[in-house]
Every structure is written in structure tokens, then in C-alpha cells.
MOPAC internal coordinates of N, CA, C and O (Angstrom, degrees):
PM7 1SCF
backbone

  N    0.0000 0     0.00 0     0.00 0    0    0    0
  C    1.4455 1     0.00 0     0.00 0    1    0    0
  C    1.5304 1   108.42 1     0.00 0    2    1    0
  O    1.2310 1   121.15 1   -51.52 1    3    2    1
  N    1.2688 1   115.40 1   128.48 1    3    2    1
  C    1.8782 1   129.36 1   176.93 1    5    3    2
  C    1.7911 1    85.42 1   -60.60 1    6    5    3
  O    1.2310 1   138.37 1   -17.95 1    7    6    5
  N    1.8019 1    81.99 1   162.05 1    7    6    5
  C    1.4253 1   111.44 1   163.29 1    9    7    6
  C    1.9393 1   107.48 1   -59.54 1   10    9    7
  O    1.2310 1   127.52 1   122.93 1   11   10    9
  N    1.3560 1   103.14 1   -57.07 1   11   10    9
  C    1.5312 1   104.75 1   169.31 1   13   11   10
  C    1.4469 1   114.36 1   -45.06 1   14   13   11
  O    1.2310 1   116.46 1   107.23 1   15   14   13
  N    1.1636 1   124.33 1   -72.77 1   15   14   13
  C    1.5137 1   117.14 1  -174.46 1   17   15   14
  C    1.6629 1   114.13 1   -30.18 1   18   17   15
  O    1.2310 1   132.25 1   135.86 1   19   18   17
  N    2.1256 1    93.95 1   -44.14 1   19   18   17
  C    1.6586 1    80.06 1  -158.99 1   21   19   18
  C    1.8113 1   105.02 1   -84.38 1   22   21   19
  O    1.2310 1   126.43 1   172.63 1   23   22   21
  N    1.2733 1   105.25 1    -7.37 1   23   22   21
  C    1.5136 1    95.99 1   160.42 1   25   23   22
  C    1.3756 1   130.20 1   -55.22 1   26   25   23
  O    1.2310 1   127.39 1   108.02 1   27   26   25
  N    1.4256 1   103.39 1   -71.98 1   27   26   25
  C    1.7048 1   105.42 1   168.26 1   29   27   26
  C    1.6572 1   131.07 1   -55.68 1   30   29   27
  O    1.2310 1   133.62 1  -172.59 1   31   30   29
  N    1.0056 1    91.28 1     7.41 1   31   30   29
  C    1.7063 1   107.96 1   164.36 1   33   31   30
  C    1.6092 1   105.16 1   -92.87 1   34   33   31
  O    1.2310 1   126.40 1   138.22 1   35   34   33
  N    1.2141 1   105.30 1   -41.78 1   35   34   33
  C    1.3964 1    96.95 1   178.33 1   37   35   34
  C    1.4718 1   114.97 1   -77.50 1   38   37   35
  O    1.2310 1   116.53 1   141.97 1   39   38   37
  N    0.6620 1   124.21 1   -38.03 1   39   38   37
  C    1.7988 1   135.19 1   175.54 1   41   39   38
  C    1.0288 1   111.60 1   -46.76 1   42   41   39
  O    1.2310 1   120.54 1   134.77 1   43   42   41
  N    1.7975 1   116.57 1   -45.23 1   43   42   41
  C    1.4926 1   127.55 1  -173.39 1   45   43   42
  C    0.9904 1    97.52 1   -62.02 1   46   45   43
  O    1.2310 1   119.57 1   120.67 1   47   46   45
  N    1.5027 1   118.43 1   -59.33 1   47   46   45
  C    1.5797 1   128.22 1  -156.28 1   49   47   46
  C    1.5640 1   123.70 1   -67.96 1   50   49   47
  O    1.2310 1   129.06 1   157.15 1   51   50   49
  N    1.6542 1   100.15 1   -22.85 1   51   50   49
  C    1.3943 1   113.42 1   174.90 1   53   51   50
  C    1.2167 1   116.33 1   -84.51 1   54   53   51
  O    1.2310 1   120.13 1   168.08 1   55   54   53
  N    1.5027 1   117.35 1   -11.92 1   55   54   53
  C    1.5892 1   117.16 1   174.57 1   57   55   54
  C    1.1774 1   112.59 1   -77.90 1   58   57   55
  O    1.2310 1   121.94 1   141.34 1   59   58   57
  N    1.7419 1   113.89 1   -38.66 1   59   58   57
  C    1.4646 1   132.04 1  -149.09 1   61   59   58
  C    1.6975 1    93.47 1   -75.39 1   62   61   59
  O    1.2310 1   128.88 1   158.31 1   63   62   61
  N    1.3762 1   100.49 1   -21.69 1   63   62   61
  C    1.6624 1   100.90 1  -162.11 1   65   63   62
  C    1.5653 1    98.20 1  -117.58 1   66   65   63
  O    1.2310 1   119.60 1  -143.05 1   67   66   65
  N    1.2898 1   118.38 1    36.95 1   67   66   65
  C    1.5827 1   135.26 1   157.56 1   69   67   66
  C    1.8309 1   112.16 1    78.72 1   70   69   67
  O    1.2310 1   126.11 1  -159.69 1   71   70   69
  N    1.3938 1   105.86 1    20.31 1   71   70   69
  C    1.5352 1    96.60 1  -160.67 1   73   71   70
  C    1.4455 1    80.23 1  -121.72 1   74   73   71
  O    1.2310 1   128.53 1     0.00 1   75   74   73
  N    1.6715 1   101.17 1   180.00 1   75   74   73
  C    1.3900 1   119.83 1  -171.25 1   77   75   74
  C    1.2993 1    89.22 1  -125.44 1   78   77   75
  O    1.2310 1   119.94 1   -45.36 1   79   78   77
  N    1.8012 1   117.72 1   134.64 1   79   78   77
  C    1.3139 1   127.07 1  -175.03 1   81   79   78
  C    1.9814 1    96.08 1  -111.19 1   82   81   79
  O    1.2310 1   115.83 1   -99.15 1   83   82   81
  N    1.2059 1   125.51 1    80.85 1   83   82   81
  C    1.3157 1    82.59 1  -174.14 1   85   83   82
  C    2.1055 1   123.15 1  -132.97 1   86   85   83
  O    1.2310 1   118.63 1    -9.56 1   87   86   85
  N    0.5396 1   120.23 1   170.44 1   87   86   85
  C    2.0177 1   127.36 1  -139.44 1   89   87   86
  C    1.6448 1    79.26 1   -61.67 1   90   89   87
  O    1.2310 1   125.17 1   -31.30 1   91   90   89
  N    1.3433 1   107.68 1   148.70 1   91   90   89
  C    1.2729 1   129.42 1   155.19 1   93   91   90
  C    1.3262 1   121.25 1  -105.35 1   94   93   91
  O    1.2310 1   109.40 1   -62.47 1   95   94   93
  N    1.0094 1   137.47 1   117.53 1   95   94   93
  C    1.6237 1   153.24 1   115.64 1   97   95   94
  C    1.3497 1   132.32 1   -33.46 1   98   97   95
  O    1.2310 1   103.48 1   -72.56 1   99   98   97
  N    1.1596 1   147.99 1   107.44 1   99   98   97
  C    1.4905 1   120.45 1   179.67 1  101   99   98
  C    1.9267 1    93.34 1  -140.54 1  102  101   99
  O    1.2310 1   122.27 1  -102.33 1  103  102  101
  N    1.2421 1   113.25 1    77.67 1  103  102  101
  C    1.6052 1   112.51 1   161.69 1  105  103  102
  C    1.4935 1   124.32 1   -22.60 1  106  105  103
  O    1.2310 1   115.88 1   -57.35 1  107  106  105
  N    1.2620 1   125.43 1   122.65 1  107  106  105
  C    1.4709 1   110.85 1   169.32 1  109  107  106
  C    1.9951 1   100.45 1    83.32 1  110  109  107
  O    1.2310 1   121.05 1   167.93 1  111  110  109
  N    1.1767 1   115.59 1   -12.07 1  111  110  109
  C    1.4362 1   115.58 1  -179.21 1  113  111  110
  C    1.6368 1   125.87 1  -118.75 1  114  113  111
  O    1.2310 1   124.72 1  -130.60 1  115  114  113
  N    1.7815 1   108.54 1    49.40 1  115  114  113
  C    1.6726 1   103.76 1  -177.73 1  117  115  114
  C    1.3989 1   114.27 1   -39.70 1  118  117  115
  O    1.2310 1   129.98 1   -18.95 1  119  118  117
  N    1.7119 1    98.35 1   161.05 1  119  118  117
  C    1.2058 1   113.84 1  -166.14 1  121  119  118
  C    1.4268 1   142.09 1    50.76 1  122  121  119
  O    1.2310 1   121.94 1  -135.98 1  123  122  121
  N    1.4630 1   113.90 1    44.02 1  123  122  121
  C    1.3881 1   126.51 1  -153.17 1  125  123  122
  C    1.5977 1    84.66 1   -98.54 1  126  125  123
  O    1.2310 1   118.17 1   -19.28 1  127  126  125
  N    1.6254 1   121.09 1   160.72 1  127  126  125
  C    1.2737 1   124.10 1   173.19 1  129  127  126
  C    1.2087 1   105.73 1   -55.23 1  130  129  127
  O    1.2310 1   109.92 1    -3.52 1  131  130  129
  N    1.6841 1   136.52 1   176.48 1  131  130  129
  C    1.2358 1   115.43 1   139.67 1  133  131  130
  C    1.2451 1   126.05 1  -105.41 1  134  133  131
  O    1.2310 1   118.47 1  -139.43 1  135  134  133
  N    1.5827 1   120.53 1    40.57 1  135  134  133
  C    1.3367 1   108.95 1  -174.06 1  137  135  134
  C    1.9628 1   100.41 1  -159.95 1  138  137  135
  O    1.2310 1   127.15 1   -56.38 1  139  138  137
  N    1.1255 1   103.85 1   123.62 1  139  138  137
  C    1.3598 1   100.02 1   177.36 1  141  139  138
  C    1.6080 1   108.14 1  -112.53 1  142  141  139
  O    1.2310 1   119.98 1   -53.88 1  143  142  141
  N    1.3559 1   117.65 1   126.12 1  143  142  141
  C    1.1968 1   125.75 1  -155.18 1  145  143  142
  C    2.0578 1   103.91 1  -104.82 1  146  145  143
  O    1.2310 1   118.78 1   -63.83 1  147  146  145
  N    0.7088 1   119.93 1   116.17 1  147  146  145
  C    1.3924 1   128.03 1   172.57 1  149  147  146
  C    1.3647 1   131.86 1  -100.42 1  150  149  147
  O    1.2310 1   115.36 1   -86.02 1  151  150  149
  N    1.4940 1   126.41 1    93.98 1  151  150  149
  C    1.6824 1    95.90 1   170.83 1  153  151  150
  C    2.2085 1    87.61 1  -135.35 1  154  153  151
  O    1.2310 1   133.46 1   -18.05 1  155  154  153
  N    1.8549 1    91.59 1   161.95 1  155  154  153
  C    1.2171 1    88.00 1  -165.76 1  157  155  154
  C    1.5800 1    93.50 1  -151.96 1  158  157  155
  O    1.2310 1   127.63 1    -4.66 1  159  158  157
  N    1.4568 1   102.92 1   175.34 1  159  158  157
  C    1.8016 1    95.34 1   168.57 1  161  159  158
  C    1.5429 1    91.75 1  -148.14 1  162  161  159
  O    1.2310 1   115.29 1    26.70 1  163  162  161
  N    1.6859 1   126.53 1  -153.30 1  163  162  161
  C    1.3387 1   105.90 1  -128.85 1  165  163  162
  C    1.7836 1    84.36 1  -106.24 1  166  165  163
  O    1.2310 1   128.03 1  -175.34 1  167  166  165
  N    1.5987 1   102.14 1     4.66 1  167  166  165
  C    1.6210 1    93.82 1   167.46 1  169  167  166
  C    1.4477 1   131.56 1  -113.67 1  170  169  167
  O    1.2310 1   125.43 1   150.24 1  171  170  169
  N    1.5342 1   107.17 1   -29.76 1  171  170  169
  C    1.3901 1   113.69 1   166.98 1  173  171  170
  C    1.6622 1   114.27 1  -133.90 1  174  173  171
  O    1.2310 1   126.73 1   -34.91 1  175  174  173
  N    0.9017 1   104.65 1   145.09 1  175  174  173
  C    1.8555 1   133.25 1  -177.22 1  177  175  174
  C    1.8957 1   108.03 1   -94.00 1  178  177  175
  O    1.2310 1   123.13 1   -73.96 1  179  178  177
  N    1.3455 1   111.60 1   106.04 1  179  178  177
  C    1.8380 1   119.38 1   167.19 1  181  179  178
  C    1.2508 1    95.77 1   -92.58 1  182  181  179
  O    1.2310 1   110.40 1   -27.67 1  183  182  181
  N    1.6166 1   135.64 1   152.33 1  183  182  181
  C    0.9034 1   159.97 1  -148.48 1  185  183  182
  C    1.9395 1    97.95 1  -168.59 1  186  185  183
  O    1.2310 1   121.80 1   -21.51 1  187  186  185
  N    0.8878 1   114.15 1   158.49 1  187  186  185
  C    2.0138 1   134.22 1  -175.92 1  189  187  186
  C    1.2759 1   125.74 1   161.56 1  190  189  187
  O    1.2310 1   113.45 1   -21.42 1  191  190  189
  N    0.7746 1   129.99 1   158.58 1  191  190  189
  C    1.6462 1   131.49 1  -159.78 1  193  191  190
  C    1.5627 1    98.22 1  -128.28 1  194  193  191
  O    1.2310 1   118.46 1   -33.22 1  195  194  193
  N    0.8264 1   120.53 1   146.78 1  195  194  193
  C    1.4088 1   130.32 1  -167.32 1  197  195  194
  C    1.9598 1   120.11 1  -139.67 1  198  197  195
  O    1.2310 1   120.05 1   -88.16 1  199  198  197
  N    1.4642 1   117.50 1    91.84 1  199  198  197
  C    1.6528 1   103.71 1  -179.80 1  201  199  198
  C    1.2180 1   119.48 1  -116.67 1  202  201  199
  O    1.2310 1   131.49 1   -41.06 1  203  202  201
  N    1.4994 1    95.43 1   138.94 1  203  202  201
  C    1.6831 1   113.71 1  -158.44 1  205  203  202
  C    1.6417 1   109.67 1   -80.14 1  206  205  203
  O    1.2310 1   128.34 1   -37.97 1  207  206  205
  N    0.9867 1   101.53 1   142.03 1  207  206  205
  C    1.7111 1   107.70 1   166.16 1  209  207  206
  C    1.2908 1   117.87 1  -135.97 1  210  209  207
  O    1.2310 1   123.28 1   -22.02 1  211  210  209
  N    1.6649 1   111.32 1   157.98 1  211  210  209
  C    1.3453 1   105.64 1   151.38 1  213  211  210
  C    1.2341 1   137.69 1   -46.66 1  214  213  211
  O    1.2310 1   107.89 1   -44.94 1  215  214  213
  N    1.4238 1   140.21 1   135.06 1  215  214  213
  C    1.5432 1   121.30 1   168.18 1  217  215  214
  C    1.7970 1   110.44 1   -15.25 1  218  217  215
  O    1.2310 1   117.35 1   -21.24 1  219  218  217
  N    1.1253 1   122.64 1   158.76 1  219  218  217
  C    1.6336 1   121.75 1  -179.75 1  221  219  218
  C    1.5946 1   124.52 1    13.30 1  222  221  219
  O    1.2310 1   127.03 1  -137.63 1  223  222  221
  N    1.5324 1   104.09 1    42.37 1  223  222  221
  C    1.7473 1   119.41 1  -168.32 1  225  223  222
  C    1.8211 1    86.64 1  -102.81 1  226  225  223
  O    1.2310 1   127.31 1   -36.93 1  227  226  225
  N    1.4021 1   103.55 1   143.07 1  227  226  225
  C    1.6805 1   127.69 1  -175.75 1  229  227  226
  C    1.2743 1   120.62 1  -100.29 1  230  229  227
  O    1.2310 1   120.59 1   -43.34 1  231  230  229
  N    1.2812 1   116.48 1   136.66 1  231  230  229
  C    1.8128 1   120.76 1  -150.82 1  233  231  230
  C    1.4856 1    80.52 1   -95.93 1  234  233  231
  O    1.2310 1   117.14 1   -70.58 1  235  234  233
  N    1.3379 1   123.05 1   109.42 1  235  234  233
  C    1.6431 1   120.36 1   155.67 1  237  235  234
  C    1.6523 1   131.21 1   -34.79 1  238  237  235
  O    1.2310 1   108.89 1   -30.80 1  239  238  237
  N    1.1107 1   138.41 1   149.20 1  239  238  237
  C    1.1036 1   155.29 1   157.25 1  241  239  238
  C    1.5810 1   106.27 1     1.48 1  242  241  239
  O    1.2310 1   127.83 1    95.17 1  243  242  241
  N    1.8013 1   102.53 1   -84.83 1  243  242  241
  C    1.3525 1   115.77 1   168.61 1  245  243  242
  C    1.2637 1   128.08 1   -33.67 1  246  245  243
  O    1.2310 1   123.28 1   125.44 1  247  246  245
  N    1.9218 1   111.31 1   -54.56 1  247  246  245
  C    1.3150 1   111.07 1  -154.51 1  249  247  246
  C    2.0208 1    88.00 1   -76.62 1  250  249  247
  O    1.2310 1   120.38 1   162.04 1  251  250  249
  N    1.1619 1   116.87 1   -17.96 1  251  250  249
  C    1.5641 1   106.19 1   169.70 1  253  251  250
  C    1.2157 1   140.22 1   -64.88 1  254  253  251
  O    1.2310 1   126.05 1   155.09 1  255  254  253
  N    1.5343 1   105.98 1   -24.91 1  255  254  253
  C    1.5221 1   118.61 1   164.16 1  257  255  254
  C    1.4779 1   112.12 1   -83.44 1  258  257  255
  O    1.2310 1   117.70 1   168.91 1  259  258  257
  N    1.8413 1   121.98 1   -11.09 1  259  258  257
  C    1.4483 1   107.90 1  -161.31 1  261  259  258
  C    1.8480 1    68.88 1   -94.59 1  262  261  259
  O    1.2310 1   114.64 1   142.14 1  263  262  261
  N    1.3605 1   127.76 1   -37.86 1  263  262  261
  C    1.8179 1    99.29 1  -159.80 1  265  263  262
  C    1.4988 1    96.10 1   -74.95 1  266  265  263
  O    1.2310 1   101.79 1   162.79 1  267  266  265
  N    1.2561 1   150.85 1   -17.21 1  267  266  265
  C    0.9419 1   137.11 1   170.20 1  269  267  266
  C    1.3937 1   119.03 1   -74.22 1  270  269  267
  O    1.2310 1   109.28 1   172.26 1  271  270  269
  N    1.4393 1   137.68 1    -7.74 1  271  270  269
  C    1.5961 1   133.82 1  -161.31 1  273  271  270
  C    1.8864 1    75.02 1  -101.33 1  274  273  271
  O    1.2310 1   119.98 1   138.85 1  275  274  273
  N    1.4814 1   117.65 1   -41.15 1  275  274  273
  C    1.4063 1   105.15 1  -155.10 1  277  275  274
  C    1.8011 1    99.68 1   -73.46 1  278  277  275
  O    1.2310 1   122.70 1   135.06 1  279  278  277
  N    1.6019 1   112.44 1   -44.94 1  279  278  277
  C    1.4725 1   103.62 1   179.12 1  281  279  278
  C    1.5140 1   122.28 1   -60.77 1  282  281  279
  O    1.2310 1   127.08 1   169.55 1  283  282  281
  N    1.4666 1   103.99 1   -10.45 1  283  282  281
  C    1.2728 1   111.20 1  -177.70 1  285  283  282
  C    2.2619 1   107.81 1   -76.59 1  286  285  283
  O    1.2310 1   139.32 1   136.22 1  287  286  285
  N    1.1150 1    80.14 1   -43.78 1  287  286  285
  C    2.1950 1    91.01 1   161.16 1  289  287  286
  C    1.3349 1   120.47 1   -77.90 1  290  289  287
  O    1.2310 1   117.26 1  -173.32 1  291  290  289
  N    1.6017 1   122.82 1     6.68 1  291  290  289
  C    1.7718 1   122.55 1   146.55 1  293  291  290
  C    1.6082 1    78.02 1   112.28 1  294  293  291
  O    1.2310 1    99.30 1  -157.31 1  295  294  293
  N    1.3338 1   154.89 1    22.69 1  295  294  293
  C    1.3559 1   137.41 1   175.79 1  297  295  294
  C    1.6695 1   102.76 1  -106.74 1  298  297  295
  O    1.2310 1   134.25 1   -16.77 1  299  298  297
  N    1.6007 1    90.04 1   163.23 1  299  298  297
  C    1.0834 1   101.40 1  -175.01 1  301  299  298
  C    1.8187 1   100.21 1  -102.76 1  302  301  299
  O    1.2310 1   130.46 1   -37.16 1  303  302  301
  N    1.4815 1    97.43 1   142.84 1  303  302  301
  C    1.3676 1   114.97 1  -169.57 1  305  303  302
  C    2.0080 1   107.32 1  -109.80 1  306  305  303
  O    1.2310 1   107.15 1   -47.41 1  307  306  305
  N    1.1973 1   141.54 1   132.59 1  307  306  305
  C    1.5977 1   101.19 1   150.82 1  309  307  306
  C    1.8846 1    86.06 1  -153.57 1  310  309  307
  O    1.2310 1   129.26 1    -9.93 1  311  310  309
  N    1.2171 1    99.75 1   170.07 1  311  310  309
  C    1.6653 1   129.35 1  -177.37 1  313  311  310
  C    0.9764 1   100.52 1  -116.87 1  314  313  311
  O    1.2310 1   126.85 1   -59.69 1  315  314  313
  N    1.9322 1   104.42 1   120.31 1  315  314  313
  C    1.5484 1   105.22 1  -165.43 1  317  315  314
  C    1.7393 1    83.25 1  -134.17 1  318  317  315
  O    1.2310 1   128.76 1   -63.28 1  319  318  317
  N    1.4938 1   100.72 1   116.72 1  319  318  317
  C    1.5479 1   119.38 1   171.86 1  321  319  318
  C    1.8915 1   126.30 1  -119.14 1  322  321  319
  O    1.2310 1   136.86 1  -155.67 1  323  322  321
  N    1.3149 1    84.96 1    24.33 1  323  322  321
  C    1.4356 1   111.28 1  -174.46 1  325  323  322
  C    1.1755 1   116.39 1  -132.30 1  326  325  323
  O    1.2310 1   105.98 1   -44.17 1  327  326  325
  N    1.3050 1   143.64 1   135.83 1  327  326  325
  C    1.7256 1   123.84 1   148.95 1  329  327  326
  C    1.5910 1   119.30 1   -63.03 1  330  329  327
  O    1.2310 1   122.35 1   127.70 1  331  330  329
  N    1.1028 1   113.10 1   -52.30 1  331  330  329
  C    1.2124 1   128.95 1  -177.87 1  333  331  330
  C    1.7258 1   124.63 1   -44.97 1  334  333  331
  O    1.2310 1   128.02 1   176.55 1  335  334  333
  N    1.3435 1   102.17 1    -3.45 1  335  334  333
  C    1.9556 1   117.48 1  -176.95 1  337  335  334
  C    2.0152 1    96.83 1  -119.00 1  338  337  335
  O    1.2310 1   126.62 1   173.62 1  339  338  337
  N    1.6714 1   104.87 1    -6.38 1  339  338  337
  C    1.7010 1    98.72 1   178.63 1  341  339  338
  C    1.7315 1   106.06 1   -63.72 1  342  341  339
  O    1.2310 1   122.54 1   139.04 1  343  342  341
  N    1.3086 1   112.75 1   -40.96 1  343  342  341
  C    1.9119 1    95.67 1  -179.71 1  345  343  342
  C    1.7786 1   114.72 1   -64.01 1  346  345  343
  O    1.2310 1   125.71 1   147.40 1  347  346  345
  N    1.4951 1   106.64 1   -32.60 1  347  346  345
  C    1.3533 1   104.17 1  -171.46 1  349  347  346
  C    1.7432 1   113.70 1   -66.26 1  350  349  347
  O    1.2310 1   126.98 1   155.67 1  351  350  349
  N    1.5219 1   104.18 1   -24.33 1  351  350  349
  C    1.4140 1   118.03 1   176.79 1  353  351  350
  C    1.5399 1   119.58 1   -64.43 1  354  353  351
  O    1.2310 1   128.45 1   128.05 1  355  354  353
  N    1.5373 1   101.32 1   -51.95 1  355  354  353
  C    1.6468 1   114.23 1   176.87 1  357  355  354
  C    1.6674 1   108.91 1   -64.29 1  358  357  355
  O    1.2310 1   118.17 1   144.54 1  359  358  357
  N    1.4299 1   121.10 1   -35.46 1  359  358  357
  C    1.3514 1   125.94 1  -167.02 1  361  359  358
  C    1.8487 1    95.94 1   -72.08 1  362  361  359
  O    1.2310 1   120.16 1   136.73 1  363  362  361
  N    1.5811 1   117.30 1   -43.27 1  363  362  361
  C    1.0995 1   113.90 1   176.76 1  365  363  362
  C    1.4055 1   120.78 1   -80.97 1  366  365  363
  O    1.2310 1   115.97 1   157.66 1  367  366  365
  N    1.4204 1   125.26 1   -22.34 1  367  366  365
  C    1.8355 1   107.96 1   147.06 1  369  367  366
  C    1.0209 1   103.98 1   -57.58 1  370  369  367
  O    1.2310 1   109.87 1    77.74 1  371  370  369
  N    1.2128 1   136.61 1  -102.26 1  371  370  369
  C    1.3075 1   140.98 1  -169.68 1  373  371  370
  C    1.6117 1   120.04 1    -6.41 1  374  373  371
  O    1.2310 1   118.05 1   177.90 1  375  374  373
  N    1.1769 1   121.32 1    -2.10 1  375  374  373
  C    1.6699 1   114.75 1  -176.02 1  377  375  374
  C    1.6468 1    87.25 1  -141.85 1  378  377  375
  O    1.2310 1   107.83 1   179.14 1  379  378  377
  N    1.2029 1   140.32 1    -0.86 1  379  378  377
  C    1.4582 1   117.50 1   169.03 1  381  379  378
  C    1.5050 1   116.75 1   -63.86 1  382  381  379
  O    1.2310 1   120.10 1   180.00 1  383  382  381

């Protein structure tokens, strides 16, 4: 399975399960996740960043200091190179 596939798996899955999965950009900011994951209800808002890989694909240098500056500000970070770990991901936003 491509890096693409396992993105839009996540997207699907984050809609299906009421959240908004959606692309990050960050100009001027290498190594940004590419996916900021959202789900919320009418009292509190989870937020996590989410970066895609190929099956056995390697988080560069950068993108290691950007998931660490963000876990270092209380967020949740994870590297998802599988489909099969996307419910365990949403179940764990969803309960922070």
C-alpha cells in the first residue's frame, strides 16, 4: 500500500468517525506533519498531528524535531505506516 492510499484511508476513517482529517501546509515550517486530525463535541476540541508513510518509510531528521517541539506543547504526535493502527489512533484522540 502507497503513502497515498494510506492517507486517504485515514481521511475516510476520520470522517466516518465524525472528525475532520485535514492537509497541513506550514510555509517557512519543514517537516510539519501532514495531517492534522480533529474531532470534538459541543464541550471539548482533540487536536493531533498525524505523518504518513510508506509501509517501513523513515521520519527524517526534521520531521523528528517538528513531532517532538509539538509533543513537547502537550499534543499528540504519531507515524502511521500501516492502515491497520488508523482505528487505534482515532480511538486514542478521541479519549485524550
Amino acid at each position: 500500500m502507497s503513502e497515498k492510499q494510506i492517507e486517504q484511508a485515514l481521511v475516510k476513517a476520520v470522517k466516518s468517525a465524525g472528525g475532520l482529517c485535514l492537509k497541513w501546509v506550514s510555509p517557512g515550517w519543514d517537516g510539519a506533519p501532514d495531517r492534522i486530525v480533529l474531532f470534538g463535541d459541543s464541550y471539548i476540541g482533540r487536536i493531533a498531528f498525524v505523518e504518513v508513510k510508506a509501509p517501513g518509510g523513515k521520519v527524517r531528521k526534521i520531521q523528528r524535531v517538528r513531532h517532538q517541539q509539538l509533543r513537547k506543547l502537550g499534543f499528540k504526535v504519531f507515524v502511521l505506516d500501516d492502515p491497520n493502527y488508523i482505528p487505534l489512533i482515532i480511538e486514542e484522540i478521541k479519549e485524550q
